[in-house]
N, C-alpha and C positions, 0 to 999 in steps of 0.2 A: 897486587897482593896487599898493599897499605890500605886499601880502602874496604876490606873483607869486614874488617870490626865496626863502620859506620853502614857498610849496606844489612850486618846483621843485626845490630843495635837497631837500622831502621824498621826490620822486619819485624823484631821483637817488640817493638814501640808500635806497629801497625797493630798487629797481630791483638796485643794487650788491650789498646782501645777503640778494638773495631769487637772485640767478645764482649766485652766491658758497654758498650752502646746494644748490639745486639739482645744482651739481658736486661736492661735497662727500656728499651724498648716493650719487653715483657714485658714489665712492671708496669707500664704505662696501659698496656695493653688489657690486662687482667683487673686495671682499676676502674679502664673504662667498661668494663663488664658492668658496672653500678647503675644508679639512678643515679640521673644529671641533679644535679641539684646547686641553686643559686647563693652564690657566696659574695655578692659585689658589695653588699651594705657590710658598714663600717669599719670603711677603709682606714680611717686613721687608729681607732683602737687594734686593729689589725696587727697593720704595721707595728705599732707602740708593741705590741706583744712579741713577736719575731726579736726584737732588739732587746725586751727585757728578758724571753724566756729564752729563746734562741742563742739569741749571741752572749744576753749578760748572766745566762747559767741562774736567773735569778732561785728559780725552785730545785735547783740542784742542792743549793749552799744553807736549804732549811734541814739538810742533817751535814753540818760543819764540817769536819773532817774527811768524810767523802767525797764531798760538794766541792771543797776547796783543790782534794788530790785530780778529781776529775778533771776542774778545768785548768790544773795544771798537766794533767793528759792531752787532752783535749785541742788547748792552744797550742802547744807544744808540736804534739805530734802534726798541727796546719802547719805550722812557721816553719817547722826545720823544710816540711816537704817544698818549702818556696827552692830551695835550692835544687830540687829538682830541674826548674829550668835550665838553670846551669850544666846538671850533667845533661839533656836533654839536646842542649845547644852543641854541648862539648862531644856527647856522643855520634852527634848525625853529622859532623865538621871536624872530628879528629883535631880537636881542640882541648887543653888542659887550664882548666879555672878560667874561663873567659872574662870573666866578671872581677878578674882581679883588678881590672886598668882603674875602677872605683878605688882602690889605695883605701885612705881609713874608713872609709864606709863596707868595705869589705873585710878589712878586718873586725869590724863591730859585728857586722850581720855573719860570718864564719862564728867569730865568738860565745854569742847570743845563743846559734843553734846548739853550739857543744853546752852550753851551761842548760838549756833545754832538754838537750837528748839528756841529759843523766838526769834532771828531773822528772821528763816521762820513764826511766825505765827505772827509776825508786818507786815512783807513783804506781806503775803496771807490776813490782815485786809485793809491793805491798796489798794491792787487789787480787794478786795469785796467793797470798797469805789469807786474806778476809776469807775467798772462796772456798780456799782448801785445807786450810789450816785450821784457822777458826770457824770455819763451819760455819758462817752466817743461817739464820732456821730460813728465811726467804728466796737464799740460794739452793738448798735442793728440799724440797716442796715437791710431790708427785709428778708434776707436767716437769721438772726441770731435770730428767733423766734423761740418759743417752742420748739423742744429741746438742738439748740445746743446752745442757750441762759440758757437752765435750766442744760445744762451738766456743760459748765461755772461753774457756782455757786456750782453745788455738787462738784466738784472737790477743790474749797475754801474749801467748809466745810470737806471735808473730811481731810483736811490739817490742817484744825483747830483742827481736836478732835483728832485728831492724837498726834498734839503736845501736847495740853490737858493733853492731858492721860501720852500719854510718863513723862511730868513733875510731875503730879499727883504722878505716880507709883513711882517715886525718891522719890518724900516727904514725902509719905509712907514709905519707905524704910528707909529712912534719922531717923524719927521719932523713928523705929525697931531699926535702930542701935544703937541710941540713949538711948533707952530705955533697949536697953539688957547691953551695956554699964555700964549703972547706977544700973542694977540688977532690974530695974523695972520691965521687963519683964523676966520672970525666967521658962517660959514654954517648953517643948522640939519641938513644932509648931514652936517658934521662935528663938531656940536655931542659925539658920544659918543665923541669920539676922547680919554678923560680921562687921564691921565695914571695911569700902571697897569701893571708888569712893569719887570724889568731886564735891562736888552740891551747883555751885554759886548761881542757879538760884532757885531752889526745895526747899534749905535752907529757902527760905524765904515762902514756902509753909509749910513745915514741923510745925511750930507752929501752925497751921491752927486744930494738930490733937492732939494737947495737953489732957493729961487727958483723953482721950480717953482709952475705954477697949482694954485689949492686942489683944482679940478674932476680933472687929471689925472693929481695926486700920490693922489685916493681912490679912479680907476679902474686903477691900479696895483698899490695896496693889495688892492682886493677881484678886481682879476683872478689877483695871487697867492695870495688866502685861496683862491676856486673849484677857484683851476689845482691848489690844495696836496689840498684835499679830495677832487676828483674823481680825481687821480693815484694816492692813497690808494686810492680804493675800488679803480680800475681793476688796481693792481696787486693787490689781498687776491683780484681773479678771476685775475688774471696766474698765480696762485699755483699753479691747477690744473692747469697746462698747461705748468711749468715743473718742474724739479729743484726748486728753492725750496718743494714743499711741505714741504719734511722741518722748517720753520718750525714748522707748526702739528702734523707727523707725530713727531718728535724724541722728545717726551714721550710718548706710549704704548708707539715702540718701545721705546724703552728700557724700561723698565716691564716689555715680555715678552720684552725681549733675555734672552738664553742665560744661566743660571744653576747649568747642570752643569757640571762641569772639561772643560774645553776637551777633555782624550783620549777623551771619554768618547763612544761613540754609542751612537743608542736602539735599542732592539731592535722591530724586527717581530713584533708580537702572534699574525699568520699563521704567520709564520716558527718562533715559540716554540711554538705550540701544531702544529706537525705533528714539530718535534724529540722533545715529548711523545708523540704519536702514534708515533715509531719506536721510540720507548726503553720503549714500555706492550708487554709481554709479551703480553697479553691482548687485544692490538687486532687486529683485521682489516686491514691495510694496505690490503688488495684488496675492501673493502667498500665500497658504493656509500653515498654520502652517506642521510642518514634526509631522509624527505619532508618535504620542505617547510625545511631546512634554506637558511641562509644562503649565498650563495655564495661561495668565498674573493674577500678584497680584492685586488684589484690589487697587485701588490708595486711599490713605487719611485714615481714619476711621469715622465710623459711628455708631461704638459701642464698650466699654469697651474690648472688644477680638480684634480690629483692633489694638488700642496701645499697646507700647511697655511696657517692666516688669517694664522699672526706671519709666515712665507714671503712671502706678497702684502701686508703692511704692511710688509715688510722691501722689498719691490722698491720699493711708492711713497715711500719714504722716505730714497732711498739722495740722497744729495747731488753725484750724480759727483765729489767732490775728488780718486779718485783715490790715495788714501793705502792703499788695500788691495793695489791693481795693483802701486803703485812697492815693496810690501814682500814680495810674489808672487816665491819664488826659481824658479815656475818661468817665470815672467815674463820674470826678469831672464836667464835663460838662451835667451831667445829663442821659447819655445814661444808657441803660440796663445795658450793662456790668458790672458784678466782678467778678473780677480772683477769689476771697476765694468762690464763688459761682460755677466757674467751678470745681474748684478742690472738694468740696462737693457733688457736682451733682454725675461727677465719682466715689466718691466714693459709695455715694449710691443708684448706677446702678449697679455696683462691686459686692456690697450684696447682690442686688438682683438677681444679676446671681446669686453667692452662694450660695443662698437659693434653686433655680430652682434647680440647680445641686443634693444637699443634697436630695431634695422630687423626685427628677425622675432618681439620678443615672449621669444622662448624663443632657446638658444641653438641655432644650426641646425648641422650639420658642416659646413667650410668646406675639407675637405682639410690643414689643417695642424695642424701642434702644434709646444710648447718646443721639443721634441727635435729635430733634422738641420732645422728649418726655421729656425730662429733661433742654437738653441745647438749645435755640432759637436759628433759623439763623441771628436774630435781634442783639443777644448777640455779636454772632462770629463777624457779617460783623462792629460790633461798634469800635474792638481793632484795635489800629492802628500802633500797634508791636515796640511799642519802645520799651523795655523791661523793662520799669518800674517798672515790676511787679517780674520781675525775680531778679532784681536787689536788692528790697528789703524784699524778702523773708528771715527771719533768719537760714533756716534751706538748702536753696539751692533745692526750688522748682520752677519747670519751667511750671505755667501755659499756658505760650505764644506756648509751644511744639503741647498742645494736641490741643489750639485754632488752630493753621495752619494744623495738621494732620488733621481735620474736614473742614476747609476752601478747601483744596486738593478734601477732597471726593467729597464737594458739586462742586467745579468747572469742574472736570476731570472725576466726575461718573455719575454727574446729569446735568450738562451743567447748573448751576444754582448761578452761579457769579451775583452782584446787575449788574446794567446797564449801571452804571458809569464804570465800572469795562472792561465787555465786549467791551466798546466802544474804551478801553483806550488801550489793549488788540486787538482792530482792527485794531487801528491806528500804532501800532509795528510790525502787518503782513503786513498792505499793505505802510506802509509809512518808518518802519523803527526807528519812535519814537512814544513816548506817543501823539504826540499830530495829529491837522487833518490838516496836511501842506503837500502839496505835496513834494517829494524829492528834486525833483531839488530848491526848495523855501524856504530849512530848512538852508540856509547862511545867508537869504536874511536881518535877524537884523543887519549884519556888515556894511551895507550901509547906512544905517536909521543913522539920526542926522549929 
């Protein structure tokens, strides 16, 4: 019977990270739906990125006050969870505070985490304040209803009782030591309650449990240890089905965030090699391809399998904050467009491949795609690529990619460029510039005045 709570602790602990890999697995799987595409050059600006934008929050802290609560969220919520191990070790070995034989090094690091947990759940009161209270305009914005306005908010809460608890489960403990301490409590249930950790914070909960039976003060204790661990696991699956994976996503994208000059875009390899083909004197224009030749690629994309793998780790990655939208001038001018809308869309077209995939094996045609079923050509033809949006993303996602891969298909697969566009477009094949000047006429402003 004494070993019922570590074979069920174990279970719970299989159970949690064997779902938790399974959906994770997904992820992996639904990315590699993409074009392969080559990220091996420049590995050290790479890297330099991951550690300024990743870890040093560098683009978070360009709106102060947000920037700074976050990565005091942020770090906070890593560091406490290090003690995880601890219950981890203690739960599968019916063990209490193993990690106390460390002496002052364990009272620093117990200590540390209490002054952190009430930093992240100041931090997380205050972002349930911003969201909900003050109304931030980039928090609910049309795409940001029903659910990923309500994901938002569970994710506060979960952050809330997490700490909750975490602190709860000290001043319970705090009380235990206290009590065995003093000989109050003299039972062999509480004999391992030894005296072990420092608790700035808990301390001042611990009175809360005064007088209390020994029996009711230890099923408080271990319903907060349970409630802490199993909320833990519950939320590490929460993760998959939330915005909040860019948690564990953050670090790769970055890693294969954009590292050409923002003006720069990539050339079509199709595209280069039939410019070749017009400009070779000696080609056949009107010759039929050689047997057995390759057939041209697809130009642009028109559905989540046309993009590339950093594309689809750029969509499960996006954090909806929202910070791309509010810097979107065409945004701010009223037009359809936002970027935190495109990267949403993708992703959940993404899913719903995945799911097609899971129910038939392979993927089956379902009637839709990105294009006119999720993302508007009203959206596409509104950006007007300054990269605004790329610029201020904290985690180094490049909405502007998948907008021009899609802009590509509609002009070079559908002939379906707006009119302004074609016209401007006719005037650089027959004139030579954008505009409708005859050649010989395009000096003719050096005369004028």
């Amino acid at each position: 019977m004494q070993y019922i709570p570590n074979i069920l602790f174990l279970v719970a602990l299989a159970a949690g990270i064997g779902y938790f890999t399974i959906n994770i697995r997904k992820v992996i799987r639904n990315i590699k739906l993409g074009q392969e595409v080559d990220a091996s050059d420049h590995t050290k600006e790479r890297w330099g990125n991951v550690v300024r934008i990743a870890l040093g929050q560098s683009k978070m802290v360009v709106r102060p006050v947000a920037g700074l609560l976050h990565i005091v969220v942020y770090v906070g919520f890593i560091i406490i969870n290090i003690e995880v191990l601890e219950i981890i070790i203690d739960g599968l070995f019916g063990t209490h505070r193993i990690l106390a034989f460390l002496g002052p090094v364990y009272d620093f690091l117990i200590g540390s985490f209490e002054i952190l947990a009430l930093l992240v759940l100041l931090g997380v009161i205050f972002f349930w304040t911003r969201r909900n209270i003050q109304k931030i305009r980039r928090f609910w914005a049309n795409e940001m209803k029903g659910w990923p306005k309500n994901d938002a908010n569970y994710i506060l809460y979960f952050e809330m009782v997490l700490m909750v608890l975490f602190l709860t489960m000290n001043g319970a403990d705090l009380a235990l030591q206290q009590g065995v301490a003093s000989d109050a409590y003299t039972s062999e249930a509480a004999s391992h309650y030894i005296t072990a950790g420092s608790f700035p914070v808990s301390q001042y909960i611990a009175p809360l449990f005064e007088g209390m039976a020994e029996g009711t003060l230890i099923l408080i204790e271990r319903s907060a240890w349970w409630l802490h661990i199993l909320g833990i696991l519950i939320f590490l699956n929460y993760l998959y089905f939330s915005k909040h994976l860019h948690i564990i996503l953050a670090f790769p994208n970055v890693y294969y965030g954009r590292v050409r000059p923002q003006g720069q875009f990539k050339n079509l390899d199709s595209v280069t090699n039939e410019v070749k083909l017009m400009m070779d004197p000696t080609a056949d224009p009107y010759a039929a391809p050689a047997e057995g030749a390759e057939a041209p690629a697809k130009f642009g994309a028109s559905d989540v399998m046309d993009l590339n793998r950093i594309q689809l780790l750029n969509a499960y990655t996006c954090t909806e904050c929202g910070r791309c939208t509010s810097e979107c001038p065409a945004n701010q001018t009223g037009k359809k467009l936002s970027p935190r809308k495109i990267m949403m869309d993708t992703r959940d077209r993404l899913e719903e491949v995945g799911k097609n995939i899971e129910a038939n094996g392979t993927f089956k045609e379902d009637g839709k795609q990105l294009l006119d079923d999720y993302i508007t050509r009203e959206e596409l033809w509104a950006c007007t690529t300054c990269n605004a949006c790329v610029e201020a993303c904290p985690v180094s996602i490049d909405p502007l990619s998948i907008i021009m891969d899609m802009r590509q298909y509609l002009v070079m697969e559908q002939s379906a460029a707006p009119n302004e566009l074609n016209v401007t477009m006719s005037n650089i094949e027959n004139n030579s510039a954008p505009w409708p000047f005859n050649q010989m006429d395009r000096l003719n402003w050096k005369d004028e005045g």
